[in-house]
Structure formats: structure tokens, C-alpha cells
N, CA, C and O atoms as a Tinker XYZ file with bonds, in Angstrom:
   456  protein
     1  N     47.251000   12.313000   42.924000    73     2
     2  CA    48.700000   12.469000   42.919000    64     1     3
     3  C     49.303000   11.475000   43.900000    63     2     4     5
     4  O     48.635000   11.097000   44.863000    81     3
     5  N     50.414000   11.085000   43.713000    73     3     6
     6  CA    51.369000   10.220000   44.671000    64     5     7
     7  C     52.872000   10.524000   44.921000    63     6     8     9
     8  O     53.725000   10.331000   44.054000    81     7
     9  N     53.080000   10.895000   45.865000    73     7    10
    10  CA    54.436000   11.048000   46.291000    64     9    11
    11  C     55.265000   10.085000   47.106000    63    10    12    13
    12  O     54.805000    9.689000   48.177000    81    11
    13  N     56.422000    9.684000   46.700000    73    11    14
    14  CA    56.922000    8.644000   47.452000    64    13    15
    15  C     58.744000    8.561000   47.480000    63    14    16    17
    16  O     59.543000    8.434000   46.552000    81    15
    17  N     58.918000    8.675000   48.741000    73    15    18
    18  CA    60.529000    8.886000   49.081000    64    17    19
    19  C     60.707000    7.487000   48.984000    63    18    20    21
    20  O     59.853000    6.603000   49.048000    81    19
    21  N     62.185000    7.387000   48.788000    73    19    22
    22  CA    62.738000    6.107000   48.804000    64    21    23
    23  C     63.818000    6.721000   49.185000    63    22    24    25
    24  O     64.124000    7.814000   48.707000    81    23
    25  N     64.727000    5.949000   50.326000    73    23    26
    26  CA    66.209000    6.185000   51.071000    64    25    27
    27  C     66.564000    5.066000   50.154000    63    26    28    29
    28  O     66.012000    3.992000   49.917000    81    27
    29  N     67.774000    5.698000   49.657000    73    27    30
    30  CA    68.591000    4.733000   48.385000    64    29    31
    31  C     70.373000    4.980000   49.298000    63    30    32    33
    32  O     70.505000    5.796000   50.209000    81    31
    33  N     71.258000    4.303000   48.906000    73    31    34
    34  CA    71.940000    3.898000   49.436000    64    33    35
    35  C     72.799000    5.496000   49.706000    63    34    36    37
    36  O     72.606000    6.558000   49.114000    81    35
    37  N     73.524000    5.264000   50.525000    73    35    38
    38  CA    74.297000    6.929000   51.009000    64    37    39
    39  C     75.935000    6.259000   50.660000    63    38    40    41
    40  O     76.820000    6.699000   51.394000    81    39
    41  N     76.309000    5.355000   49.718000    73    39    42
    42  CA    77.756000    5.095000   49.728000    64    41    43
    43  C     77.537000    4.652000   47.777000    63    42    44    45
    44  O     76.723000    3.892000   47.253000    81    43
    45  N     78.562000    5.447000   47.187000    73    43    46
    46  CA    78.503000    4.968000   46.506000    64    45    47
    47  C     78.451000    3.508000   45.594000    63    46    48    49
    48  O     78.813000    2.438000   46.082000    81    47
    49  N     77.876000    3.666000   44.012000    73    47    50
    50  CA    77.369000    2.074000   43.295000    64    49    51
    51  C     78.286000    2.052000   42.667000    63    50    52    53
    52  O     79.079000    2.993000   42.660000    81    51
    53  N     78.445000    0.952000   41.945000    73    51    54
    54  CA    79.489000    0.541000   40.662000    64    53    55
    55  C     78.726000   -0.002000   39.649000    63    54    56    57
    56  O     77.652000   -0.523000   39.950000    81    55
    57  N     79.107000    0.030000   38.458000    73    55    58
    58  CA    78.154000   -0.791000   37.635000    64    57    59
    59  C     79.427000   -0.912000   36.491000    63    58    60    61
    60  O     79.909000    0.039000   35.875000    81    59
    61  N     79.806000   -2.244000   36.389000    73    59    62
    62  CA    80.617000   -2.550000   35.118000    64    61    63
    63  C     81.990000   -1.431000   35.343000    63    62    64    65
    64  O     82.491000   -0.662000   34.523000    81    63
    65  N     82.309000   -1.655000   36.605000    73    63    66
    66  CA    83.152000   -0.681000   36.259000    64    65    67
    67  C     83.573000    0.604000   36.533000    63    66    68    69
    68  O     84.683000    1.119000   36.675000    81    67
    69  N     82.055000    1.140000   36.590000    73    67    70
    70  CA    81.868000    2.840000   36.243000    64    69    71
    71  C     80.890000    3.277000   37.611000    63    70    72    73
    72  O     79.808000    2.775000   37.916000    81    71
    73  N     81.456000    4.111000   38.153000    73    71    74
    74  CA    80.630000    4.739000   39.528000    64    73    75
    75  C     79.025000    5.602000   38.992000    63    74    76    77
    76  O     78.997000    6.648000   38.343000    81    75
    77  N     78.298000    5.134000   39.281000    73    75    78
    78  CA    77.043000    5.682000   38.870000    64    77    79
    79  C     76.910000    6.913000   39.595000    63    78    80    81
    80  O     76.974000    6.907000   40.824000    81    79
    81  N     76.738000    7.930000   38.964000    73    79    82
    82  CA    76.851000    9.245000   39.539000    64    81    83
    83  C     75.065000    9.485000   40.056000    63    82    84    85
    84  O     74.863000    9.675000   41.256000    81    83
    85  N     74.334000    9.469000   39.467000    73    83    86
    86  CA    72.956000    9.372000   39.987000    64    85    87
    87  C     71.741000    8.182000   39.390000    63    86    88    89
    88  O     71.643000    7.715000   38.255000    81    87
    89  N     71.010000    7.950000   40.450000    73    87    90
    90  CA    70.374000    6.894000   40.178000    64    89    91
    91  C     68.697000    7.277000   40.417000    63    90    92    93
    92  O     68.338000    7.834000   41.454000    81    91
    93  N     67.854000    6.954000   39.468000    73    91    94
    94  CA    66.270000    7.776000   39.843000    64    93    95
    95  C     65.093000    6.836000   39.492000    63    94    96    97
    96  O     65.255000    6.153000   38.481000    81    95
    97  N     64.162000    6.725000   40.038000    73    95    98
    98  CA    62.700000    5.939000   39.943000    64    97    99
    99  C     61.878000    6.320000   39.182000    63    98   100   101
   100  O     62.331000    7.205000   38.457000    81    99
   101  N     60.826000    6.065000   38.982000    73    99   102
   102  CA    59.511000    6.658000   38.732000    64   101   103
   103  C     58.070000    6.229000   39.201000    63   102   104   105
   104  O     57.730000    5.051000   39.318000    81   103
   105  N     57.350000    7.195000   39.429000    73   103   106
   106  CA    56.073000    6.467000   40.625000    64   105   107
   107  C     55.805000    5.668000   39.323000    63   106   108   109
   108  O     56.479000    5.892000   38.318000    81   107
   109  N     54.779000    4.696000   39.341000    73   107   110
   110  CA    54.207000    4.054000   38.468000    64   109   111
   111  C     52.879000    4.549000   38.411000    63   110   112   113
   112  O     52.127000    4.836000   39.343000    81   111
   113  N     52.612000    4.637000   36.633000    73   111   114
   114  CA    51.636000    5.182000   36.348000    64   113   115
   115  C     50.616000    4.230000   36.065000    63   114   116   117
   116  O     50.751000    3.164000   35.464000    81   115
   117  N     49.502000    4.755000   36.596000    73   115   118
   118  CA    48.075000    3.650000   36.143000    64   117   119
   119  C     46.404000    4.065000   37.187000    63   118   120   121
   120  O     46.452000    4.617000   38.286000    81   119
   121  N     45.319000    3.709000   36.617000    73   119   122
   122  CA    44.259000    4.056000   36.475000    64   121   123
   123  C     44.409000    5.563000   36.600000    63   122   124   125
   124  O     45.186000    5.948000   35.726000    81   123
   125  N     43.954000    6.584000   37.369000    73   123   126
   126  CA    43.837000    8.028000   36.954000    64   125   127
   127  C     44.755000    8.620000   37.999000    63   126   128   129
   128  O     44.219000    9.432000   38.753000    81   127
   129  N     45.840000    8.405000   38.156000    73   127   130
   130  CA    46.638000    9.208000   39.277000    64   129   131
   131  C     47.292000   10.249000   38.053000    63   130   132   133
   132  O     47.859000    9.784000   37.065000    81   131
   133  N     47.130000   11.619000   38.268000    73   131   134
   134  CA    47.122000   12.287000   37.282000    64   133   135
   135  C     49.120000   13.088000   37.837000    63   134   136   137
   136  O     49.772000   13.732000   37.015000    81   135
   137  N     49.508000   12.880000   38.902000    73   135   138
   138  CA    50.565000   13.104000   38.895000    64   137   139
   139  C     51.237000   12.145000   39.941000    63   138   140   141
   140  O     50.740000   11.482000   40.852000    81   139
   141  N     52.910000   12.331000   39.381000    73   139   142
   142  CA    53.760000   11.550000   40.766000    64   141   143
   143  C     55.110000   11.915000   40.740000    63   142   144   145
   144  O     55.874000   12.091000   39.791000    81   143
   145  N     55.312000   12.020000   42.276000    73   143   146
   146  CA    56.503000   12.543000   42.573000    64   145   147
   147  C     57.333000   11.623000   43.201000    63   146   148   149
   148  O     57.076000   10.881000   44.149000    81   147
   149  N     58.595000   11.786000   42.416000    73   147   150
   150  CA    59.437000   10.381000   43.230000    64   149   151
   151  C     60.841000   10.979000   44.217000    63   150   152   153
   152  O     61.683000   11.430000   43.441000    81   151
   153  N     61.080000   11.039000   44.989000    73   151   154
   154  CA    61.895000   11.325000   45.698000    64   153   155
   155  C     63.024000   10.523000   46.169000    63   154   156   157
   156  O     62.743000    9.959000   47.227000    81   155
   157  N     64.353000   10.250000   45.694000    73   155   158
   158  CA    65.601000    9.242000   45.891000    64   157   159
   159  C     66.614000   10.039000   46.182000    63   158   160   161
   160  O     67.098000   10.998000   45.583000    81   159
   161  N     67.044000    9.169000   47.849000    73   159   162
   162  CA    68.435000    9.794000   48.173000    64   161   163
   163  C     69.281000    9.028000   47.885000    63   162   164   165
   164  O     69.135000    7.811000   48.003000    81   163
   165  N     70.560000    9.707000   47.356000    73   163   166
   166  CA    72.146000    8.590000   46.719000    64   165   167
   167  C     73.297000    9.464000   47.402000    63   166   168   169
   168  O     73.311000   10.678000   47.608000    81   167
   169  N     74.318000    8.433000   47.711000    73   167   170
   170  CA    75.400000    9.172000   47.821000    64   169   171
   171  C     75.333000   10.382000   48.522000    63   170   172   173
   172  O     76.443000   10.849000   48.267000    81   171
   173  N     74.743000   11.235000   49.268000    73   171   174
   174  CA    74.739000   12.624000   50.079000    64   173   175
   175  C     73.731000   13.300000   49.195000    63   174   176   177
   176  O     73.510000   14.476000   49.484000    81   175
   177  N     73.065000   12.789000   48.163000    73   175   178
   178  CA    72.526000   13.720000   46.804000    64   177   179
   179  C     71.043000   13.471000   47.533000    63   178   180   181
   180  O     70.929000   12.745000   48.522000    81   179
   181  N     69.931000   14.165000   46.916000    73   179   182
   182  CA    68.680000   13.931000   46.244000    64   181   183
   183  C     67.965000   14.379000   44.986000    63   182   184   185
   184  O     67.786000   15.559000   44.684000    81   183
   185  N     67.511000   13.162000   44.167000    73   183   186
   186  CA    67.037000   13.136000   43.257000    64   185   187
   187  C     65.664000   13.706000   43.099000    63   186   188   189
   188  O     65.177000   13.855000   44.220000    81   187
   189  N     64.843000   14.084000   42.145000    73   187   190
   190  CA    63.079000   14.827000   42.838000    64   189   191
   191  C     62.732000   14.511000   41.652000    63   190   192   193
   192  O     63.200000   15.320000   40.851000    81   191
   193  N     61.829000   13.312000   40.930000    73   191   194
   194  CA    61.409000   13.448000   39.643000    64   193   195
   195  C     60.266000   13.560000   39.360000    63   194   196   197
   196  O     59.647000   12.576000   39.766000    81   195
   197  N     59.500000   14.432000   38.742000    73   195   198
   198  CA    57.802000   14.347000   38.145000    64   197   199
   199  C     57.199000   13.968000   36.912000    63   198   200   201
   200  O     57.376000   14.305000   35.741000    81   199
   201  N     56.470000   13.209000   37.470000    73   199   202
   202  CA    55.793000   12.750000   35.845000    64   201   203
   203  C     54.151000   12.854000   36.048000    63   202   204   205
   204  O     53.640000   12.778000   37.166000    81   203
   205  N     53.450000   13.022000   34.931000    73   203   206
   206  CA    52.224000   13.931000   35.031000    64   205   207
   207  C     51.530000   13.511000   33.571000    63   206   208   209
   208  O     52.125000   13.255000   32.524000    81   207
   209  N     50.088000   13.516000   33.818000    73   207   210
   210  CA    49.149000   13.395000   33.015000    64   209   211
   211  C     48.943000   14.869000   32.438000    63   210   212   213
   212  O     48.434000   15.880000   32.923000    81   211
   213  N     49.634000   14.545000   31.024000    73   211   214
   214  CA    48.869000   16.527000   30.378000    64   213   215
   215  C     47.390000   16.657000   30.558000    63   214   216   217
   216  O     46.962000   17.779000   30.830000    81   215
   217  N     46.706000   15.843000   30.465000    73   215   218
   218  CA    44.941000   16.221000   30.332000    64   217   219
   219  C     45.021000   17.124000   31.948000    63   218   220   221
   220  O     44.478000   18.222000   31.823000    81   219
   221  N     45.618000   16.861000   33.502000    73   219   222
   222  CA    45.391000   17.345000   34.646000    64   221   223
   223  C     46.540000   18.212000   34.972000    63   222   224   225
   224  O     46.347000   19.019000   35.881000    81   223
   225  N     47.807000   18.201000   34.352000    73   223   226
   226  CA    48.814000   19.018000   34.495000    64   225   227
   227  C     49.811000   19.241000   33.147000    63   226   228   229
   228  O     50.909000   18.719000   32.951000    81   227
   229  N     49.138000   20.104000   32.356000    73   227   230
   230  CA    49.178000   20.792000   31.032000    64   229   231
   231  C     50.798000   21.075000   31.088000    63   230   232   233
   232  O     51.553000   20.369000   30.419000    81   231
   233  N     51.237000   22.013000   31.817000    73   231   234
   234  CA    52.661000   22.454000   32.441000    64   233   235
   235  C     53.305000   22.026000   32.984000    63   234   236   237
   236  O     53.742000   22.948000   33.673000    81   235
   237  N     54.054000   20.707000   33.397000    73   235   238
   238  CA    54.636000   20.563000   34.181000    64   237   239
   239  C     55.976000   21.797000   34.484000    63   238   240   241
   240  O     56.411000   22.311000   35.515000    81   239
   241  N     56.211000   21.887000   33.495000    73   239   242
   242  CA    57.389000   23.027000   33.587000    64   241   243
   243  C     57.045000   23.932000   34.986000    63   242   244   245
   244  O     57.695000   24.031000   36.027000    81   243
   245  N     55.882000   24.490000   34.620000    73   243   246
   246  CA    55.556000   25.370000   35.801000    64   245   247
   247  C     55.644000   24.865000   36.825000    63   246   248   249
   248  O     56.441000   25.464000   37.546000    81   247
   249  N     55.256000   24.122000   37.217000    73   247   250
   250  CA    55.271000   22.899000   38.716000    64   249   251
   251  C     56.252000   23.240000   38.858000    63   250   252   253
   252  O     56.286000   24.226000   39.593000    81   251
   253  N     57.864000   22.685000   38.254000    73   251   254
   254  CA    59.108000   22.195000   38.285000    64   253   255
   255  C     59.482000   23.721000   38.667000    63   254   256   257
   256  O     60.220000   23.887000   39.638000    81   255
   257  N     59.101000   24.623000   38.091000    73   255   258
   258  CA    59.354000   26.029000   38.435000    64   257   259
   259  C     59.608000   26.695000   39.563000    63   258   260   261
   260  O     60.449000   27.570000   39.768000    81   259
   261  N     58.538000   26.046000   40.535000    73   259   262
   262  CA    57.799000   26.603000   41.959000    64   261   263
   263  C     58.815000   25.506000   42.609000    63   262   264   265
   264  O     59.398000   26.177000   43.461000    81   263
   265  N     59.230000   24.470000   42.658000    73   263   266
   266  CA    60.461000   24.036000   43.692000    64   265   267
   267  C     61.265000   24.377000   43.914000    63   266   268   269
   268  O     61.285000   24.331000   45.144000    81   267
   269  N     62.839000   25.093000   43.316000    73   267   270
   270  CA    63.673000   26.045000   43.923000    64   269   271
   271  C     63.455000   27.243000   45.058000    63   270   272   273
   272  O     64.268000   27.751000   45.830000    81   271
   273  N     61.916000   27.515000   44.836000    73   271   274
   274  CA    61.832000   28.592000   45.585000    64   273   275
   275  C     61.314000   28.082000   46.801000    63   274   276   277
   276  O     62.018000   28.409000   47.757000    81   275
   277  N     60.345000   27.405000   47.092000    73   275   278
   278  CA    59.987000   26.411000   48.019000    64   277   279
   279  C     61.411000   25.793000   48.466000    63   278   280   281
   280  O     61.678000   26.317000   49.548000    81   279
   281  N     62.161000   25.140000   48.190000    73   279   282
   282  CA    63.333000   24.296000   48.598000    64   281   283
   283  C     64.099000   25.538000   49.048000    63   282   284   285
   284  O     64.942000   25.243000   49.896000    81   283
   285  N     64.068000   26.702000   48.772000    73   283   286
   286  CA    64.710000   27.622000   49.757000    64   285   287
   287  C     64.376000   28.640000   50.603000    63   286   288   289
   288  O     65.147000   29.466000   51.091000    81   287
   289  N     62.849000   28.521000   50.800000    73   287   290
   290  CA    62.196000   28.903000   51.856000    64   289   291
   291  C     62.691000   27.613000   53.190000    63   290   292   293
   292  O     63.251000   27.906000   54.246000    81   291
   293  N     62.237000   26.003000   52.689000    73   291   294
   294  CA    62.383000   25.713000   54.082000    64   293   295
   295  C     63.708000   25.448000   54.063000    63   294   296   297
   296  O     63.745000   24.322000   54.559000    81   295
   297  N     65.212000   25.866000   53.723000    73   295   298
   298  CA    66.420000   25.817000   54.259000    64   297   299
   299  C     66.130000   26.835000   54.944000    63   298   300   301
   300  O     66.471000   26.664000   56.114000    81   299
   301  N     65.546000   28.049000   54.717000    73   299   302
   302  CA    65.384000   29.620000   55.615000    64   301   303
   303  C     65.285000   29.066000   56.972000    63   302   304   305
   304  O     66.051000   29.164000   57.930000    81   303
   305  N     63.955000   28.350000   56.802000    73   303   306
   306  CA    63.209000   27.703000   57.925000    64   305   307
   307  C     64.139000   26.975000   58.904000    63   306   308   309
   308  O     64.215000   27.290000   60.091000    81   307
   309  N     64.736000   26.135000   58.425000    73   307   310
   310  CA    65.998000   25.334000   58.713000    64   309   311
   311  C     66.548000   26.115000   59.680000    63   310   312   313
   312  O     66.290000   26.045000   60.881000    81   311
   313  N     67.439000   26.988000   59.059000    73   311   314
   314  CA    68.346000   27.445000   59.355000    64   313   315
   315  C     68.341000   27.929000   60.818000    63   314   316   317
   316  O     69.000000   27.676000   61.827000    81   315
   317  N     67.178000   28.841000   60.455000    73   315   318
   318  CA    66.338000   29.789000   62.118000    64   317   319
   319  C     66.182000   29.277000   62.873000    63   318   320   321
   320  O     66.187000   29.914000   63.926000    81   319
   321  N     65.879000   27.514000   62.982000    73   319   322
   322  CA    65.167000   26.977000   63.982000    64   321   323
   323  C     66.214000   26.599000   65.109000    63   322   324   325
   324  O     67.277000   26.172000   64.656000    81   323
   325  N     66.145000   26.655000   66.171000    73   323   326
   326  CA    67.558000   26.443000   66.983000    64   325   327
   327  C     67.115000   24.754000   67.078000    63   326   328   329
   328  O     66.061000   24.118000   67.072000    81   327
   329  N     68.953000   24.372000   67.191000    73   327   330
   330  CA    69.359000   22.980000   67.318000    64   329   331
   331  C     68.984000   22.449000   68.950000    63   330   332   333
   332  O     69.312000   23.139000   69.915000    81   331
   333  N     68.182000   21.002000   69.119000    73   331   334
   334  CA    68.101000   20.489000   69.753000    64   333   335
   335  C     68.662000   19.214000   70.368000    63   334   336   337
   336  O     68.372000   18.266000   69.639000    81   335
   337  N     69.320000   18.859000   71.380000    73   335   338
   338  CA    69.956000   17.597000   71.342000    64   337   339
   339  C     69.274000   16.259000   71.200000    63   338   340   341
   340  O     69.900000   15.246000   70.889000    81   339
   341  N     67.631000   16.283000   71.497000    73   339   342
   342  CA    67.008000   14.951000   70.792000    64   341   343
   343  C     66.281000   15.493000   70.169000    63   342   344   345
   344  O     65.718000   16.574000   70.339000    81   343
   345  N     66.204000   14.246000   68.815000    73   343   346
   346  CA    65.069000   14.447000   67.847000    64   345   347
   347  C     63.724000   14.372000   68.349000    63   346   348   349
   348  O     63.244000   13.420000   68.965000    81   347
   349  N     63.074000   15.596000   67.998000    73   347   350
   350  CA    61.191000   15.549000   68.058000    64   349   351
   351  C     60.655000   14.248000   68.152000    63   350   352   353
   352  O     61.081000   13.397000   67.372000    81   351
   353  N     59.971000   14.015000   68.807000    73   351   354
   354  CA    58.730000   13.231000   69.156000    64   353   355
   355  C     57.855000   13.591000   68.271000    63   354   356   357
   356  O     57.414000   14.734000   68.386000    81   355
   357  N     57.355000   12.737000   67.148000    73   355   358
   358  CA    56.253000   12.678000   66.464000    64   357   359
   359  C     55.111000   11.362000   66.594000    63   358   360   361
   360  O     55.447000   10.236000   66.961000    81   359
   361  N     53.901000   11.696000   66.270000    73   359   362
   362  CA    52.914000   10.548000   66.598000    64   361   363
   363  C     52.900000    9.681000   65.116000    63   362   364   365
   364  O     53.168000   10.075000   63.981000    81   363
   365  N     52.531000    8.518000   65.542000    73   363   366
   366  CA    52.816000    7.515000   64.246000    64   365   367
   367  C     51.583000    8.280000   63.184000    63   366   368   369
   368  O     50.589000    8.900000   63.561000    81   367
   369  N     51.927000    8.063000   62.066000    73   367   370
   370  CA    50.563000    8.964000   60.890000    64   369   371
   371  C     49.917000    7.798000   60.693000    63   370   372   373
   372  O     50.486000    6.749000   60.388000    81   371
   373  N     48.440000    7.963000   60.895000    73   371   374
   374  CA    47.722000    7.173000   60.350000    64   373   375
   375  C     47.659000    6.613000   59.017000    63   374   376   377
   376  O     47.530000    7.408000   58.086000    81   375
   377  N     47.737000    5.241000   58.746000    73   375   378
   378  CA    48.029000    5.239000   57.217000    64   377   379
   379  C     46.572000    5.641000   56.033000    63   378   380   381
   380  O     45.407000    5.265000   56.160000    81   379
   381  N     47.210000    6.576000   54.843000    73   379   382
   382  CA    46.006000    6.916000   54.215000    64   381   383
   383  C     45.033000    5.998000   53.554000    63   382   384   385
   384  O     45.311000    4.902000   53.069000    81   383
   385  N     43.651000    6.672000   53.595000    73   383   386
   386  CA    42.662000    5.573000   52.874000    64   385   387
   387  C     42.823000    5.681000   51.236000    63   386   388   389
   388  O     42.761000    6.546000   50.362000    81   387
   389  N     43.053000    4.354000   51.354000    73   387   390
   390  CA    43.066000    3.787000   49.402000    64   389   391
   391  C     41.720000    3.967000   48.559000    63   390   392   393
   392  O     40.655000    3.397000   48.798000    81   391
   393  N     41.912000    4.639000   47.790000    73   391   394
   394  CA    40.580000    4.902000   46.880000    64   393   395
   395  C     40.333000    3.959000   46.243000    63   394   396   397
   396  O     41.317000    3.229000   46.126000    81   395
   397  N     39.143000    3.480000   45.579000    73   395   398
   398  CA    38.582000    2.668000   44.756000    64   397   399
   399  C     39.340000    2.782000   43.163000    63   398   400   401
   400  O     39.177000    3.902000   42.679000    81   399
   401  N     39.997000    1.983000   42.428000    73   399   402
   402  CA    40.295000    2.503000   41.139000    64   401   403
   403  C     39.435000    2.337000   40.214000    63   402   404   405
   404  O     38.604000    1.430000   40.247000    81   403
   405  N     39.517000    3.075000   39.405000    73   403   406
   406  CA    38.463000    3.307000   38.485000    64   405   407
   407  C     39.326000    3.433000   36.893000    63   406   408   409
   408  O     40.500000    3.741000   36.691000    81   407
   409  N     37.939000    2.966000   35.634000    73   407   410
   410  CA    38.315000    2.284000   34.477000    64   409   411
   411  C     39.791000    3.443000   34.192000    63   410   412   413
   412  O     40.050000    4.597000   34.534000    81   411
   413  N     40.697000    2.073000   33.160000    73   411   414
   414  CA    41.759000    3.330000   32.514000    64   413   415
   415  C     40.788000    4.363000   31.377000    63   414   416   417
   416  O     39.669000    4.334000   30.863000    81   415
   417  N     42.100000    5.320000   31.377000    73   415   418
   418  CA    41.336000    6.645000   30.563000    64   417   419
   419  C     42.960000    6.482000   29.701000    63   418   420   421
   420  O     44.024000    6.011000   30.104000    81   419
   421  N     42.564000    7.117000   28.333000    73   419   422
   422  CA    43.840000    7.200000   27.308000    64   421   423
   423  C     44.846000    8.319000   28.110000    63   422   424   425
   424  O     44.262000    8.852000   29.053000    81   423
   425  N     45.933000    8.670000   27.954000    73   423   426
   426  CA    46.671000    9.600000   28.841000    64   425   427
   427  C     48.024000    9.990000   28.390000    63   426   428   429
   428  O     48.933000    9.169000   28.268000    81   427
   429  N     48.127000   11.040000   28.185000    73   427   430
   430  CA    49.544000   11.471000   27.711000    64   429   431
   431  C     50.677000   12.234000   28.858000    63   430   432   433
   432  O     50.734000   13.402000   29.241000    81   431
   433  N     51.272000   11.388000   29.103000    73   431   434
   434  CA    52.536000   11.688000   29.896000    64   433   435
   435  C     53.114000   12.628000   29.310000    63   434   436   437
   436  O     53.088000   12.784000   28.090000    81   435
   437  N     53.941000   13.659000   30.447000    73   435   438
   438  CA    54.728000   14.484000   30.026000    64   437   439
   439  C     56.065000   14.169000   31.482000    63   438   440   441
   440  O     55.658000   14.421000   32.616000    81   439
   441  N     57.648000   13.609000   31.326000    73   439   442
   442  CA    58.036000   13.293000   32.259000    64   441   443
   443  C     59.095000   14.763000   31.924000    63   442   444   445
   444  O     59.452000   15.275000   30.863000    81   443
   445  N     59.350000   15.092000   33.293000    73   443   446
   446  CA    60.168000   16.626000   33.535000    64   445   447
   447  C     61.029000   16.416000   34.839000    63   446   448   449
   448  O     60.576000   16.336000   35.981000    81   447
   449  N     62.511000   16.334000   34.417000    73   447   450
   450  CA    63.048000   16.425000   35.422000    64   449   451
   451  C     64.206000   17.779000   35.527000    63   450   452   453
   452  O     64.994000   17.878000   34.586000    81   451
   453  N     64.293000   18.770000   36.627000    73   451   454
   454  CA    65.438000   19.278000   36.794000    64   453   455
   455  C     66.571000   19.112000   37.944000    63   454   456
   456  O     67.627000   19.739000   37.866000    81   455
């Protein structure tokens, strides 16, 4: 699986004219990454899109299911935590190890967004 945020612009776009109300990615699919999650912020918004290999994730629906409830557990979380005047100190993350890719396999996408 691959997940990947992208900070997209916080002021609105124009295109021909017309204010683009939302704008969205997609991880790129290839050798066996059997899912990917793309994450884009616009305008004050965020976008959350999944796309998925049926042979490793039959349902995406279900996946897509289990985020509302998750996304409002950690506002709970949020909420409780008392405000601090500086932001946390975190340690830099080690960057992850890249796997070897291996031959393509035939693969049927299923893309699901809510």
C-alpha cells in the first residue's frame, strides 16, 4: 500500500474562467502495490482518494466505510487535548526502506471515492 499527502494550494484556482471547486490525484499504480491513498489539501478542504487492486481489496466500499468513523474519533481526540503555545517537537522519521519490485501481475482496479 502507499499513502501520500500532497499540500495543494489553500487560495483558490481558476481555470478558463471557472473557480475549480475541488481538485484530486491519484497514487500511481504499478508492479504489485495492491492499494493507494492520496491525500490533497485545496482551498481550507481535504480531498482522501482510494484506489485498489480487487484481487487484494475485493471491497473497497468497506474500507471507504471505516473512515468517517475513524475521522471522528481523532477530532474527539483533538478536541480533549489541551492547547499548547509551541508546536511539539518531533524527531525527523527515518526514511522508509524501498522494496525490490517485482514482475507486473494482470490487475483490476476498483477506484472509490467519497
Amino acid at each position: 500500500a502507499v499513502m501520500t499527502n500532497v499540500p495543494g494550494p489553500q487560495t483558490p484556482l481558476w481555470l478558463a474562467g471557472a473557480r475549480l471547486r475541488r481538485i484530486m490525484f491519484w497514487v500511481p499504480q504499478s508492479g504489485d502495490i495492491g492499494m493507494g491513498v492520496s491525500i490533497l489539501s485545496y482551498d481550507g478542504g481535504v480531498q482522501l482518494g482510494l484506489i485498489t487492486d480487487h484481487a487484494r481489496v475485493p471491497d473497497p466500499d468497506e474500507l471507504v466505510g471505516r473512515f468517517q468513523p475513524e475521522f471522528e474519533k481523532l477530532l474527539y481526540q483533538v478536541l480533549l487535548e489541551p492547547w499548547s503555545e509551541a508546536p511539539a517537537q518531533q524527531p525527523p522519521a527515518s526514511p522508509p526502506r524501498r522494496r525490490q519490485a517485482k514482475s507486473r501481475k494482470s490487475r483490476k482496479s476498483v477506484i472509490s471515492t467519497h
